[in-house]
Structure formats: structure tokens, C-alpha cells
VOPAGU-2260 file (C-alpha; in pm, 1 decimal, decimal comma):
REM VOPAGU-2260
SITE   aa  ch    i         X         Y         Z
SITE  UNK   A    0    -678,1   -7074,9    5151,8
SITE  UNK   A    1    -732,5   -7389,7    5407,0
SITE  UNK   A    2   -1096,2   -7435,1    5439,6
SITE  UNK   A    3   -1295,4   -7588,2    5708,2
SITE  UNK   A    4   -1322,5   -7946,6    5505,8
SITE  UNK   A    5    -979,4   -7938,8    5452,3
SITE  UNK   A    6    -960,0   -7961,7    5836,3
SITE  UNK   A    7   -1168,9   -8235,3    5864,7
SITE  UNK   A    8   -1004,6   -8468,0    5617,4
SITE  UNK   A    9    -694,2   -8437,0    5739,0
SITE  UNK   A   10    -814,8   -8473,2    6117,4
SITE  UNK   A   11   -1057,1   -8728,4    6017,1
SITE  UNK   A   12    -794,7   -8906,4    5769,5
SITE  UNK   A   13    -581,3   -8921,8    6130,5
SITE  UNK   A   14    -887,1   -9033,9    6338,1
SITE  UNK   A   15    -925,4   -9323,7    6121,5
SITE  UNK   A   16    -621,4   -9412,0    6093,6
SITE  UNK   A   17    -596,8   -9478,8    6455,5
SITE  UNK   A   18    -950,4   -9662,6    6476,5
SITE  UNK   A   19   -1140,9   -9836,0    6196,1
SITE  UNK   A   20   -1537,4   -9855,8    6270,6
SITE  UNK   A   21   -1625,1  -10242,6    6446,9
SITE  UNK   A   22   -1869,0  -10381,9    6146,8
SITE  UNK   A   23   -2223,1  -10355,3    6301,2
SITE  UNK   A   24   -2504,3  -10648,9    6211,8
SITE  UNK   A   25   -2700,9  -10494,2    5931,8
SITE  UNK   A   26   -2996,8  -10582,0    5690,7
SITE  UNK   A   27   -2952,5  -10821,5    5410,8
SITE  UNK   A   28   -2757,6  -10576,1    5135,3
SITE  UNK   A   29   -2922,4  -10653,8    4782,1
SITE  UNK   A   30   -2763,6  -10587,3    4462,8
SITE  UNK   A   31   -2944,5  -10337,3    4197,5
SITE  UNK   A   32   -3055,9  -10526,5    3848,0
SITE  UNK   A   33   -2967,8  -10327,6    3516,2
SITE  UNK   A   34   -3321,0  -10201,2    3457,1
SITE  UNK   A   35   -3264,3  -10037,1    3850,4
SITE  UNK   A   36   -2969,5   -9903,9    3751,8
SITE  UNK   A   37   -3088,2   -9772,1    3434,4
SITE  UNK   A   38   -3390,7   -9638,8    3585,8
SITE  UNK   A   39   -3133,3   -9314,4    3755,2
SITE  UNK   A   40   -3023,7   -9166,9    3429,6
SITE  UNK   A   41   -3240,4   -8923,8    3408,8
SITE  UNK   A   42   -3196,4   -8768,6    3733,1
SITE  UNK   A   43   -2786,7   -8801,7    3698,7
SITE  UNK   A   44   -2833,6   -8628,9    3337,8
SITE  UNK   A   45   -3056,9   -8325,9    3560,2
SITE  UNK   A   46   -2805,6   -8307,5    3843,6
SITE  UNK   A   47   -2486,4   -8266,2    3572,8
SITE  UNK   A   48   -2715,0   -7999,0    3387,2
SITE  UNK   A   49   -2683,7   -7806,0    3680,0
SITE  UNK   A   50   -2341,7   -7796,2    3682,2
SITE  UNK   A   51   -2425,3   -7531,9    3368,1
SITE  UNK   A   52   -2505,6   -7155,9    3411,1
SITE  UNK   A   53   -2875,5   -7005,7    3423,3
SITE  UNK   A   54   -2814,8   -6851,4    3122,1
SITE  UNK   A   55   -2848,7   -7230,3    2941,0
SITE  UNK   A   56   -3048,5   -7389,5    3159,8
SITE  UNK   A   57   -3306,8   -7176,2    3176,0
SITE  UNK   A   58   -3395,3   -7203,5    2786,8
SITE  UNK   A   59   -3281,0   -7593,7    2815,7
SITE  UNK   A   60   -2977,1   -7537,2    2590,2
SITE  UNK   A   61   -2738,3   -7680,3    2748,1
SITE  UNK   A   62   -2623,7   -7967,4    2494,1
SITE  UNK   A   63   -2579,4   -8330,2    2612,3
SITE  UNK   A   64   -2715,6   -8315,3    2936,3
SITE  UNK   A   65   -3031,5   -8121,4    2814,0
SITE  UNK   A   66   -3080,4   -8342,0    2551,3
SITE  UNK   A   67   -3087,8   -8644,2    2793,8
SITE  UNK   A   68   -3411,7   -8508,1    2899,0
SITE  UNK   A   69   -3540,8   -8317,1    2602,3
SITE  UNK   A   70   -3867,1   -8239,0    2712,4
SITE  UNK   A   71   -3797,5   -8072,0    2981,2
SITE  UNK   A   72   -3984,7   -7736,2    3050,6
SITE  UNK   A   73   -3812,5   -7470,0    3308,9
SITE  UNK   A   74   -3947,6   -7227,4    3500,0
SITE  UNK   A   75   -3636,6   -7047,4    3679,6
SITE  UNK   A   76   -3297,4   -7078,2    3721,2
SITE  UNK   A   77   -3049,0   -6860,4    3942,5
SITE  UNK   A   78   -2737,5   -6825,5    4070,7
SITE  UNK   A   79   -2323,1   -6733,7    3960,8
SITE  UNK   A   80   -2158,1   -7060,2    4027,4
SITE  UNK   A   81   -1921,9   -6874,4    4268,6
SITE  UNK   A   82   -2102,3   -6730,6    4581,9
SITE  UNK   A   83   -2428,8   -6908,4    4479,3
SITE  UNK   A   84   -2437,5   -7197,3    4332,7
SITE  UNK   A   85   -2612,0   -7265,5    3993,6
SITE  UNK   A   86   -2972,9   -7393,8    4054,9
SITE  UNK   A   87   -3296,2   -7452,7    3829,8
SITE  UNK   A   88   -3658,5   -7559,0    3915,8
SITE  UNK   A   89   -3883,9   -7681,9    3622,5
SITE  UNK   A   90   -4112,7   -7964,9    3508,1
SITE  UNK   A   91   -4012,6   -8313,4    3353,2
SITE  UNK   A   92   -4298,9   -8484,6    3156,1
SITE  UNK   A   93   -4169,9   -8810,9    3213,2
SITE  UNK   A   94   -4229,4   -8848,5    3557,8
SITE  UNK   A   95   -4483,0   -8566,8    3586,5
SITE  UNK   A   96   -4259,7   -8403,5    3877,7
SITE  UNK   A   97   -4124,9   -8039,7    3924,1
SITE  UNK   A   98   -3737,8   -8076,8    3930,8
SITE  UNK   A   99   -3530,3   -7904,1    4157,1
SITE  UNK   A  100   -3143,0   -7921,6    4088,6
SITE  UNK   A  101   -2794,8   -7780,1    4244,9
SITE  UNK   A  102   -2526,8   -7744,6    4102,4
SITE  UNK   A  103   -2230,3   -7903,2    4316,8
SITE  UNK   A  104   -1868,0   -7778,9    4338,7
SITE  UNK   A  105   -1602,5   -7720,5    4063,8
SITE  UNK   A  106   -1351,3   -8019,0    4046,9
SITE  UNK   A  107   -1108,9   -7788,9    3951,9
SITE  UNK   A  108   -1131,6   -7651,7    4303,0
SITE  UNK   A  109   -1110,9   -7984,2    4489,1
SITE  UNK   A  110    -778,9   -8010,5    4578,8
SITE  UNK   A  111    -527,3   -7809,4    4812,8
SITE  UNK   A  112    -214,6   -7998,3    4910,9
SITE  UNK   A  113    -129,2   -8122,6    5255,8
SITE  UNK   A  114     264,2   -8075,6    5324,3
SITE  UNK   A  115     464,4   -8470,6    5274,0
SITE  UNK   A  116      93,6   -8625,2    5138,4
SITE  UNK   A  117     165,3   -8738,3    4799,9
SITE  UNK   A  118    -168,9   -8886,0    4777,6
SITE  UNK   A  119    -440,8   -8665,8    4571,7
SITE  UNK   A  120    -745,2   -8819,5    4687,1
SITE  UNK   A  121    -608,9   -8736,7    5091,1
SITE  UNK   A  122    -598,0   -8349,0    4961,0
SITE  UNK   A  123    -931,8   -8329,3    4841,8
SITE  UNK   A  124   -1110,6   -8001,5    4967,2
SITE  UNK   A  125   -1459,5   -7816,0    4886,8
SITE  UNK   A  126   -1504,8   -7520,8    4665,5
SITE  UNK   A  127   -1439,3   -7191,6    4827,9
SITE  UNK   A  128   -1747,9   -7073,7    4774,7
SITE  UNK   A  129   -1886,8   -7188,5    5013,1
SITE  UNK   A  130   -1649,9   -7378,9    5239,7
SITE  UNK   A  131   -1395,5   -7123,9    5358,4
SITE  UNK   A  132   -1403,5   -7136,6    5716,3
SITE  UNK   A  133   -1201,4   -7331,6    5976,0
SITE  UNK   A  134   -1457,2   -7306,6    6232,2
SITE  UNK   A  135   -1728,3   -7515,9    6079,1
SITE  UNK   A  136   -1958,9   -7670,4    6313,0
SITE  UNK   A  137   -2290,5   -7807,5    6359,5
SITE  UNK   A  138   -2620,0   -7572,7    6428,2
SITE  UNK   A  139   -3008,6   -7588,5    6477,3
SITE  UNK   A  140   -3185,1   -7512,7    6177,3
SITE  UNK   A  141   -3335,4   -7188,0    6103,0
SITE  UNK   A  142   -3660,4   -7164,6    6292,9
SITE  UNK   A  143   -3828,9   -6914,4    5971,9
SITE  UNK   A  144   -3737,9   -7173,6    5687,9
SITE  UNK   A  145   -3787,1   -7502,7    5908,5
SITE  UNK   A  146   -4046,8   -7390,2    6134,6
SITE  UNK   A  147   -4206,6   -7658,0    6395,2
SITE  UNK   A  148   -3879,9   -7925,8    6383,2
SITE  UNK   A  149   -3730,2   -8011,7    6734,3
SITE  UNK   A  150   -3434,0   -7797,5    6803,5
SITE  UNK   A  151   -3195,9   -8152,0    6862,3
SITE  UNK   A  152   -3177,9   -8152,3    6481,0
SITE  UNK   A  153   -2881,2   -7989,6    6374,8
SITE  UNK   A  154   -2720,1   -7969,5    6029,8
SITE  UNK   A  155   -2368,1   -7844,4    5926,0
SITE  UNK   A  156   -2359,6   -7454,8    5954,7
SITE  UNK   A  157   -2223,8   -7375,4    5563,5
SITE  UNK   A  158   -2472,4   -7621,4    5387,9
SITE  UNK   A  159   -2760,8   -7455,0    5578,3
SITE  UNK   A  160   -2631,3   -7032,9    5507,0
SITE  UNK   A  161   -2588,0   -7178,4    5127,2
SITE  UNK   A  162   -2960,0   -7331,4    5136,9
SITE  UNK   A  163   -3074,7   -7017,5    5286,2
SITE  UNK   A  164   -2923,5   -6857,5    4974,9
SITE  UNK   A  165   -3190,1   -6962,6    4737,1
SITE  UNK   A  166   -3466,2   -7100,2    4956,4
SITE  UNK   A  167   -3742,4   -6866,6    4899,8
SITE  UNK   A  168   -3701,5   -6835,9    4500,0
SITE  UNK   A  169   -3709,3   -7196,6    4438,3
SITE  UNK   A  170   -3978,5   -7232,8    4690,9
SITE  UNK   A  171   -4188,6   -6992,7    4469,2
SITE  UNK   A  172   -4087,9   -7124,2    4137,6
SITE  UNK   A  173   -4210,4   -7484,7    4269,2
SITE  UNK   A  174   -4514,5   -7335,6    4395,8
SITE  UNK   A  175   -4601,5   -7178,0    4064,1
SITE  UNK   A  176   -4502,8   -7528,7    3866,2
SITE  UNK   A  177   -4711,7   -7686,7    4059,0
SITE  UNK   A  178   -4989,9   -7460,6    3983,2
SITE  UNK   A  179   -4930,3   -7450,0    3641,8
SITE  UNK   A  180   -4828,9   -7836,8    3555,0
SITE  UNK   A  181   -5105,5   -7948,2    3779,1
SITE  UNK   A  182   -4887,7   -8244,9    3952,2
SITE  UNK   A  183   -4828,7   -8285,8    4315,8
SITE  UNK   A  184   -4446,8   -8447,3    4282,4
SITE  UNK   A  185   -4162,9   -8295,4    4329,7
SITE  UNK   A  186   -3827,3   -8423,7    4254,5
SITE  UNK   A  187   -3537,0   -8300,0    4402,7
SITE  UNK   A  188   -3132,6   -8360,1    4260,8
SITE  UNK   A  189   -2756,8   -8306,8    4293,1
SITE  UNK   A  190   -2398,0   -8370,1    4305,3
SITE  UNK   A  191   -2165,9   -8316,2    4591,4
SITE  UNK   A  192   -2224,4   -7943,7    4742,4
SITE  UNK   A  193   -2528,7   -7977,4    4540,4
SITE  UNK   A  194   -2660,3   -8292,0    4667,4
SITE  UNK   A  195   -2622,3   -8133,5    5023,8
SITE  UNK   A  196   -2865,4   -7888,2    4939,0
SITE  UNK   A  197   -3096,3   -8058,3    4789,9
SITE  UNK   A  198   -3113,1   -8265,0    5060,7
SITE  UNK   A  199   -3193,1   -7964,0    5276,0
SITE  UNK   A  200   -3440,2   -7835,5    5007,0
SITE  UNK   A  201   -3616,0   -8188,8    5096,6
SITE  UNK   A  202   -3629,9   -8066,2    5422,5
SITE  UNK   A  203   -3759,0   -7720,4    5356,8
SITE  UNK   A  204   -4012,1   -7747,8    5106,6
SITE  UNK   A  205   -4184,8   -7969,7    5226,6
SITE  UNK   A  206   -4298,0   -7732,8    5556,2
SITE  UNK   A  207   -4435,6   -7475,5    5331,9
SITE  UNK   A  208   -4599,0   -7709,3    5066,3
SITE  UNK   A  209   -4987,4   -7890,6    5041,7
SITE  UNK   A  210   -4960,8   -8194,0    5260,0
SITE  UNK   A  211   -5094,1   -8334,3    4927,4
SITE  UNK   A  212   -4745,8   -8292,3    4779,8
SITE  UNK   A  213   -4505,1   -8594,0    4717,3
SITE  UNK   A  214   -4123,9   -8544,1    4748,4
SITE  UNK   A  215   -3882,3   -8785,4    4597,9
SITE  UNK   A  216   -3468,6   -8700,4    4635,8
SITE  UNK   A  217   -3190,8   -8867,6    4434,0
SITE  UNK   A  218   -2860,9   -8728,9    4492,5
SITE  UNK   A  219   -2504,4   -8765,6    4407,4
SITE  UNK   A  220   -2162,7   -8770,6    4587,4
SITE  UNK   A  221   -2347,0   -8647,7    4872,6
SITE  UNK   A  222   -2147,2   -8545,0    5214,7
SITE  UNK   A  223   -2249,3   -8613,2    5585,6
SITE  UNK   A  224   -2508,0   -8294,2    5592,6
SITE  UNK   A  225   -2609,1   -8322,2    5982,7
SITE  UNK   A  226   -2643,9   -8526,3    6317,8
SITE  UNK   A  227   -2806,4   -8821,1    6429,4
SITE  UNK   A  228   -3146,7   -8659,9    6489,0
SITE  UNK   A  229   -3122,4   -8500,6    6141,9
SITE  UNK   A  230   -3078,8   -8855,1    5979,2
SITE  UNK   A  231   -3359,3   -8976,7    6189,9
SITE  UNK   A  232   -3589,6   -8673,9    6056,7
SITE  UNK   A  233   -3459,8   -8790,6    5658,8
SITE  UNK   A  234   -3542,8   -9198,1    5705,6
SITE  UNK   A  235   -3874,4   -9066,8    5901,1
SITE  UNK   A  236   -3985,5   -8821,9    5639,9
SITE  UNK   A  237   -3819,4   -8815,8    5326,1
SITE  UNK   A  238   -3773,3   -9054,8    5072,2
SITE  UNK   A  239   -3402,9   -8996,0    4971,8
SITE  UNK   A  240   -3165,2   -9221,6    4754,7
SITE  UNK   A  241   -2788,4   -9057,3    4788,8
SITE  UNK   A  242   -2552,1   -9243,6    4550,8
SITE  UNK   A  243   -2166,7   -9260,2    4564,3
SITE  UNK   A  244   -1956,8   -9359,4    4336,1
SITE  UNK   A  245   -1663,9   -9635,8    4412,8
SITE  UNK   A  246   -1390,7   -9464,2    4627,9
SITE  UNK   A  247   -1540,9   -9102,5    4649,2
SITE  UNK   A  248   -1368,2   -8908,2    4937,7
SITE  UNK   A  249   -1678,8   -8677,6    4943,9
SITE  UNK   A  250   -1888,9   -8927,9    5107,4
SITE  UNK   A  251   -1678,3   -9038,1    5422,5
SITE  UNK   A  252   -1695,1   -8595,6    5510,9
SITE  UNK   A  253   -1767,3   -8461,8    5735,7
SITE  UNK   A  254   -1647,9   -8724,2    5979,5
SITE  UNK   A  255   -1860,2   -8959,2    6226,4
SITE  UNK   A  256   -1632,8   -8797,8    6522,6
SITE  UNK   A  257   -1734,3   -8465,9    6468,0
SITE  UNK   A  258   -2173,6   -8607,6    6527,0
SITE  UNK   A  259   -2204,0   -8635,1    6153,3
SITE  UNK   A  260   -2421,7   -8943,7    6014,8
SITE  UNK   A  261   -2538,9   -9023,2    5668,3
SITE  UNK   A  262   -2928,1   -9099,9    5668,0
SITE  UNK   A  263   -3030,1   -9433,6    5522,9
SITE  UNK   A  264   -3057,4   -9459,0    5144,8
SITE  UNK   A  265   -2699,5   -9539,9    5018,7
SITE  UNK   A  266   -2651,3   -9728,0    4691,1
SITE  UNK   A  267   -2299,2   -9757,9    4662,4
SITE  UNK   A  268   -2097,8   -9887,0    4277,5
SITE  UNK   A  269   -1879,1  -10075,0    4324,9
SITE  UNK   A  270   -1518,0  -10091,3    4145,6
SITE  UNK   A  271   -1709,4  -10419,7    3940,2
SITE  UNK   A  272   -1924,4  -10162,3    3773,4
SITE  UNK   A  273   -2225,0  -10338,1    4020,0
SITE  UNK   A  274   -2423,7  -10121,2    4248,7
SITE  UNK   A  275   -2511,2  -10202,7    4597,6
SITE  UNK   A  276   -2811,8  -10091,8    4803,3
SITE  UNK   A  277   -2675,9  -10075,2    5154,0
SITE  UNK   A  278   -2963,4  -10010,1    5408,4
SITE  UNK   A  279   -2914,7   -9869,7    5759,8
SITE  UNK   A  280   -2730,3   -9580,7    5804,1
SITE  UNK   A  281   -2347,7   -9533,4    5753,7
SITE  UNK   A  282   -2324,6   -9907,6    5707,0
SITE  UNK   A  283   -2011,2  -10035,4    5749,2
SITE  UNK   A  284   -2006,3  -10333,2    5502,4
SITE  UNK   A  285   -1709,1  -10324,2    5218,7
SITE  UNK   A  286   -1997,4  -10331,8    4990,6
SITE  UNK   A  287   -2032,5   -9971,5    5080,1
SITE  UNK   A  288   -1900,8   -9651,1    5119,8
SITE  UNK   A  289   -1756,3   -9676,9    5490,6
SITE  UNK   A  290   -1644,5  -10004,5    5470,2
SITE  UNK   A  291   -1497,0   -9989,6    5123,6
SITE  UNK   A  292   -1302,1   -9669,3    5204,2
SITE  UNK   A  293   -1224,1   -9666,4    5555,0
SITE  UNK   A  294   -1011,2   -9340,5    5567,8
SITE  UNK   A  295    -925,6   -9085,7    5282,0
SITE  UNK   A  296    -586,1   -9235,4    5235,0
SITE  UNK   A  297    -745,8   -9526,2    5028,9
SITE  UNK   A  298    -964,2   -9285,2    4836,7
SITE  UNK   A  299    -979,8   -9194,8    4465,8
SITE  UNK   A  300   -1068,6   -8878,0    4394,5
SITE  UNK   A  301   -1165,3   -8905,1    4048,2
SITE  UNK   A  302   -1439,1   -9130,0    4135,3
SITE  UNK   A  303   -1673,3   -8836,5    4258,2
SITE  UNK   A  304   -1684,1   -8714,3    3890,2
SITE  UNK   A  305   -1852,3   -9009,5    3850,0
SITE  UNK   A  306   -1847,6   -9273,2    3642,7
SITE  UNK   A  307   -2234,7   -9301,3    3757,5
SITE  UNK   A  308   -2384,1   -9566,4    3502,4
SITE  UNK   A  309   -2127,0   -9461,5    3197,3
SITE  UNK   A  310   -2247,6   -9079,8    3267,4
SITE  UNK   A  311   -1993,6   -8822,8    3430,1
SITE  UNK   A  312   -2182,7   -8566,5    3632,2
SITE  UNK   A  313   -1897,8   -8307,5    3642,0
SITE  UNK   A  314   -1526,3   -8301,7    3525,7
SITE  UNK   A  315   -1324,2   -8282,6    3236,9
SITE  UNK   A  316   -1480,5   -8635,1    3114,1
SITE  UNK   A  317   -1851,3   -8443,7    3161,5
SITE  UNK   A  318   -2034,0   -8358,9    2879,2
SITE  UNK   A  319   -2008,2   -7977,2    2807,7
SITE  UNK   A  320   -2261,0   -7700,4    2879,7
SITE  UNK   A  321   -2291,3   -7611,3    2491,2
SITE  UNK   A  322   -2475,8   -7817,9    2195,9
């Protein structure tokens, strides 16, 4: 079947073709020191534990991953990995937070041929669980989960109907975390499908949460999620780290021409093995993500797999879902 992001890398592969971004001035980009770089395992060891079913999760059995963060305690998990994704909410001594993690989309389903393309990484296409339809397009949000935000923000219409999915359980199993872990953070996680809803998690729960609640997100392989007023709402609000991972088509989709923008927060790795914190939003600097892949056709789709710091969030290279 030829999903909606299938249309937009092969229209946006096109649009770039014809024009590369100018380079825009930008803040001083700074490069992250090993201990900064070793401070994100944890979180990329939570958001590939996601990748495994409920089932594992929710008694933390889920072999290398789990073990990564062995004291983990969960609370609920949920979904069937094909019209839901996989979720889990529960709390992580070591930084005294509730966790919140999505699974993201099966590799295996990330590619779909375009006719005379013999590049792989210029087929690269979302799951079709969630990412079936042509006619994607860019909506307000849903005025009963984000009550009170101005009606110019608008996010991409599958991402939100996914996050609507599982909204009100994992608002409930945070609340009751919270309650019974007495802590006040909350620390939200993903890869790739499920980095975009975590991101819109950071959006949501926050809105029906104490004002005495802190929020920290740090996602993976994450995809343009909105506009320009919903990036403004993330830097403004939320205090989000999305990482990507070399030449990841995932990143550069949806396209800029279609009113999608990343919101600040990009650490990009380089091909070096060094990783890059690239302030500003979509910044166009061959240090990251825009600038070092400038249209699908020079992208690597391997790369979203990770590796993130030696540690392969999903894959064949991943570590499995058994001890």
C-alpha cells in the first residue's frame, strides 16, 4: 500500500532537489563531552524496551534492554504493536521520574520501493499502522485532550488520532505513579513513530497535571510532528531533547514545504561517532540533520536503527525482547 509518508518523501526528495535551504546565521553549535553523551543511555535503553510487547514490559522481563535499567518498577503497559503501538508508564529510581515510553515503528516495515530508485534510504516509508493515508495533512489539536492552546497550533493529523489512542490510560497510570512514588518528574521517551508521540504526550499531560509537576522529553529519530506555532509552544514550554542519528531519513519528514518545523533541541551524531548540539530550530548547519542530509537521496536508512552511543534502539542489530 503507498502511504501518506511515502508521498512526502518522494515529493519532498523532488522539492529538494530543486532547492537546497540558504544556511541561516545560527547560535554557536557546541559539541557534547563523553560524560554528556553517556548521560542518554538510560533513556535510549527505555525507548528500545518499548519496542517489546506489554506482556514483557509490564513485569520488566524483557532481557537486555530491561536489564539496562534494572530497577525499574512499572505500573501499566498497553497496546498490540499493530493498530496501537506498544507503550508503558512506570517509575525509574534513578532519576526519581515516572517514565512514559512508545514504541516506534517496525523496521521491517520501512521500506516500499519507488519505480527506477535504486536507492533504499529514498524508499523509506512509515509503518502501516498508522500511516496509511495519502491525504495526510496538518490539523488543530483536539480541544478535550489539549484544552486552552490557541487554535494556530496545528500538528500532523495521524500522530495526533495515534496519541489520542492511549491518552487517557497513560494519563491515569502517571497520575497514580505519581501518587504512589511521591515524585513530581515525569520523563517522557521514544523512537521514530514513538518519539512523535511522546512528544505529543509532552504536550498533553502536562494540561491535566499539578502545575507542581516537572516534564523532561528525550526522544529518538523523531519526525517533523507540527507547524511553526507548534514548535514555538515546544521551545516555550517543554523541555525536549530529540536526537538523530547520522543520515536518518526519518528526521528530514515531513517536509518544511508542507508547514512542518522541528522545535529546537536537536543533538545530531555525526558519521565521526561525535554528537552535536545544534540550537535553533531546523538548523541548517552540516553539523546537523538538515544540513548534513539535504534531501533523502543522500540518506542512510540504517542509521535510524541507531547506532545511538553503541546501543541500537530497534532492528535486527537491537537487543531482543527475551532474557
Amino acid at each position: 500500500m503507498f502511504s501518506f509518508l511515502s508521498l512526502t518523501l518522494l515529493v519532498g526528495a523532488l522539492s529538494v532537489v530543486k532547492a537546497t535551504p540558504t544556511p541561516e546565521k545560527r547560535a554557536s553549535i557546541t559539541s557534547l563531552t563523553s560524560s554528556q553523551i553517556n548521560a542518554f543511555k538510560s533513556t535510549t535503553f527505555f525507548s528500545a524496551a518499548a519496542y517489546c510487547s506489554p506482556s514483557v514490559t509490564i513485569n520488566w522481563s524483557c532481557g537486555g534492554n530491561c536489564a539496562a535499567n534494572s530497577g525499574f518498577q512499572p505500573i501499566a503497559a498497553g497496546g498490540d504493536g499493530d493498530d496501537v503501538q506498544f507503550w508503558y508508564v512506570g517509575f525509574d529510581p534513578a532519576s526519581s521520574s515516572i517514565v512514559v515510553a512508545h514504541q516506534g515503528t517496525d523496521p521491517s516495515e520501512l521500506y516500499v520501493s519507488f519505480d527506477n530508485c535504486s536507492n533504499q534510504s529514498a524508499n523509506a516509508l512509515y509503518s502501516e499502522a498508522d500511516l496509511t493515508d495519502v491525504d495526510f495533512f496538518l490539523e488543530t489539536l483536539d480541544t478535550s485532550l489539549f484544552p486552552g492552546l490557541s487554535s494556530s497550533i496545528e500538528v500532523h493529523n495521524g500522530f495526533q488520532d495515534e496519541q489520542a489512542e492511549t491518552a487517557p490510560q497513560i494519563l491515569a497510570a502517571v497520575k497514580s505513579g505519581l501518587s504512589k512514588f511521591k515524585t513530581t518528574k515525569v520523563l517522557l521517551t521514544g523512537h521514530s513513530l514513538g518519539a512523535a508521540l511522546s512528544l505529543l504526550d509532552s504536550v498533553y499531560l502536562p494540561l491535566h497535571l499539578p502545575s507542581s509537576t516537572t516534564f523532561q522529553t528525550i526522544v529518538y529519530g523523531l519526525p517533523r510532528v507540527g507547524n511553526q506555532a507548534f514548535a514555538n509552544y515546544v521551545d516555550a514550554h517543554l523541555h525536549l531533547t530529540h536526537v538523530n542519528n547520522q543520515k536518518d531519513p526519518v528526521p528530514i519528514v515531513p517536509g518544511r514545504f508542507l508547514g512542518f518545523v522541528h522545535p529546537s533541541g536537536e543533538v545530531h551524531i555525526n558519521s565521526d561517532g561525535s554528537w552535536s548540539s545544534c540550537p535553533g530550530q531546523d538548523n541548517t548547519s552540516s553539523l546537523c540533520i538538515v544540513g548534513d542530509e539535504p534531501n533523502l537521496f543522500d540518506s542512510t536508512l540504517s542509521n535510524h536503527d541507531g547506532p545511538y552511543n553503541n546501543i541500537f534502539i530497534a532492528g535486527s542489530s537491537a537487543k531482543p525482547c527475551t532474557a
